[in-house]
C-alpha positions in Angstrom: -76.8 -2.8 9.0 -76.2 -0.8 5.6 -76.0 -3.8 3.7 -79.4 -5.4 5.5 -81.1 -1.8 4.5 -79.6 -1.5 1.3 -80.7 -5.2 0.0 -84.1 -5.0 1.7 -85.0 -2.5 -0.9 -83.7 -4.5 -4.0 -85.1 -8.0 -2.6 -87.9 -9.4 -4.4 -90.1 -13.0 -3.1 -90.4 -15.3 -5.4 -92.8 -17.9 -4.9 -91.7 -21.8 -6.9 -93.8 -24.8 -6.5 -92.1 -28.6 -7.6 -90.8 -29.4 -10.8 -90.7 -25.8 -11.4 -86.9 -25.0 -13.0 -86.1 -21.6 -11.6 -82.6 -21.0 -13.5 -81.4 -23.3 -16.4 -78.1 -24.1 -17.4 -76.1 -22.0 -19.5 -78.7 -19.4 -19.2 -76.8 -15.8 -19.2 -76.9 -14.3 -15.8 -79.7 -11.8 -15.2 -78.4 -11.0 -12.1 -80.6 -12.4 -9.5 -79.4 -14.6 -6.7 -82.3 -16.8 -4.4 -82.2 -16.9 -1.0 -84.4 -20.4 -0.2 -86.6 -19.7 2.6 -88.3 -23.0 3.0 -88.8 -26.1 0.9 -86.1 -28.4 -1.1 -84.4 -27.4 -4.3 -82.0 -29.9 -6.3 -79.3 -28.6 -8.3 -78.9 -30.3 -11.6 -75.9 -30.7 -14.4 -76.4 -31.6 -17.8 -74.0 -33.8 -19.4 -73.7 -35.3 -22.7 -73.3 -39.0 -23.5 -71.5 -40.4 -26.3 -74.7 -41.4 -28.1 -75.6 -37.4 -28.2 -78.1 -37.7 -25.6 -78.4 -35.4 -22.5 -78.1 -36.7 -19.2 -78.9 -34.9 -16.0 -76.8 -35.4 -12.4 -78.1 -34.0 -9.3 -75.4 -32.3 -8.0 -76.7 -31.3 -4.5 -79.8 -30.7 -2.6 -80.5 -27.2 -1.2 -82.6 -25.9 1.5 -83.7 -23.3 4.0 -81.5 -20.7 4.3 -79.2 -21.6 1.4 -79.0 -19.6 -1.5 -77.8 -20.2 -5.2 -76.8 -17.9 -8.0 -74.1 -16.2 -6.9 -71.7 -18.0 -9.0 -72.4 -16.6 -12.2 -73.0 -13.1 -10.6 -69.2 -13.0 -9.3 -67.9 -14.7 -12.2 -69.7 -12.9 -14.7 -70.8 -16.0 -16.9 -73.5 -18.0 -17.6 -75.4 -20.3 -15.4 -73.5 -23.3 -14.3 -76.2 -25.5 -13.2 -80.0 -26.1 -13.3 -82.0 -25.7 -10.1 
């Protein structure tokens, strides 16, 4: 119950609509993690081709109750994926 107290104090609702990139890749950490409470978020990867040219793999497909984040946050580094 402390931690439930303690985070409903530092929470803040975020409200996203489609298309709408919410964290970027290699983007330093800021510190905030997202809790999804409804809708579907894809998880992206950028990857370079031998011509120079970006290419973009969805790596998964996130949803309600799922969160994302937290990996830069415990491993102090930068954003590991586009969502």
């Amino acid at each position: 119950m402390k931690l439930v107290k303690f985070l409903s104090g530092t929470l803040t609702l975020e409200f996203s609509f489609p298309e709408k990139r919410v964290l970027k890749q290699n983007q330093p950490c800021d510190g905030s993690l997202y809790i999804i409470q409804s809708g579907i978020f894809e998880v992206k990867t950028k990857k370079w081709t031998n011509e120079g040219k970006a290419k973009f793999k969805v790596a998964r497909k996130l949803g309600a109750g799922e969160m994302f984040g937290e990996l830069s946050i415990v491993l102090g580094t930068e954003r590991t994926a586009s969502v």
